[in-house]
N, C-alpha and C positions, 0 to 999 in steps of 0.2 A: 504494500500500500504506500502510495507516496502523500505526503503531505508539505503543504506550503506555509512556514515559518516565518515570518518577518522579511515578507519576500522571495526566499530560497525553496526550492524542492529538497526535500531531506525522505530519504527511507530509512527503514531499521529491518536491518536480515540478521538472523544466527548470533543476535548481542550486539552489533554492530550499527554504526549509525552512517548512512553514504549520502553526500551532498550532491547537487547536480549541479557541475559545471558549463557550462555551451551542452555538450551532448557528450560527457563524459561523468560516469559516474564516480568520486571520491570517498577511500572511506575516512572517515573524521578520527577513528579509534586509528590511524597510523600517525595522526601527528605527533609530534615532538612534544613532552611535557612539560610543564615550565618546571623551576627549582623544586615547590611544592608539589610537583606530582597530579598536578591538574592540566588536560587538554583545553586550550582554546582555540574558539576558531573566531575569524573576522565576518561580522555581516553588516555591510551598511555602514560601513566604517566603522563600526564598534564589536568591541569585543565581547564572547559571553563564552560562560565556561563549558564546555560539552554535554555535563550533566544535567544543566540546565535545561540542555536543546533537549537532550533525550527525552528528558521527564516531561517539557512543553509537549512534547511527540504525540506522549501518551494519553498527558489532560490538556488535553485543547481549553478547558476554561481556565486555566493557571495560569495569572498573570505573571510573563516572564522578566517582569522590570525589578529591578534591585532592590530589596528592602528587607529591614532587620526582622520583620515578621513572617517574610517571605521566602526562607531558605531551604535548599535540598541540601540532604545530608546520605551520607556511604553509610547503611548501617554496619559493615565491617570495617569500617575506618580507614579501607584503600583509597584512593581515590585515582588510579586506573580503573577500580571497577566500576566500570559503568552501563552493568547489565542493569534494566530497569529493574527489574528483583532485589535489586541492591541501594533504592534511591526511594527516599523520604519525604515529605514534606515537613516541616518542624518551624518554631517560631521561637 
């Protein structure tokens, strides 16, 4: 199933999250992590962390804009995993 993000086409296959480039598909879980251990990707000029996208992925009603009441959390405290089975919402 694809769905459109903030703009972008984004799938989710096999735990995996793939962006849609022109006509190529990207997967998001191969980028590079930052020092913490968290993936970002760029949309619209702005950054957001990957868990974020996945978890939006999932709950379309979930406002994805930044805020302290607002956050997903790794219930195993990885943060490469970013199998939706693994992602929270918490305040």
């Amino acid at each position: 199933m694809i769905k459109n993000i903030l703009g972008t086409d984004f799938k989710y296959e096999d735990h995996k999250l793939y962006r849609k480039l022109k006509t190529k598909w990207n997967c998001c879980n191969d980028i590079k992590a930052n020092q913490k251990g968290y993936i970002q990707i760029t949309i619209n000029k702005k950054k957001y962390y990957l868990h974020r996208i996945i978890y939006k992925f999932h709950n379309e009603e979930w406002d994805i804009t930044y805020s302290h009441s607002n956050q997903i959390d790794h219930i195993d405290i990885d943060p490469t995993n970013n199998k939706i089975e693994n992602l929270r919402r918490v305040n």
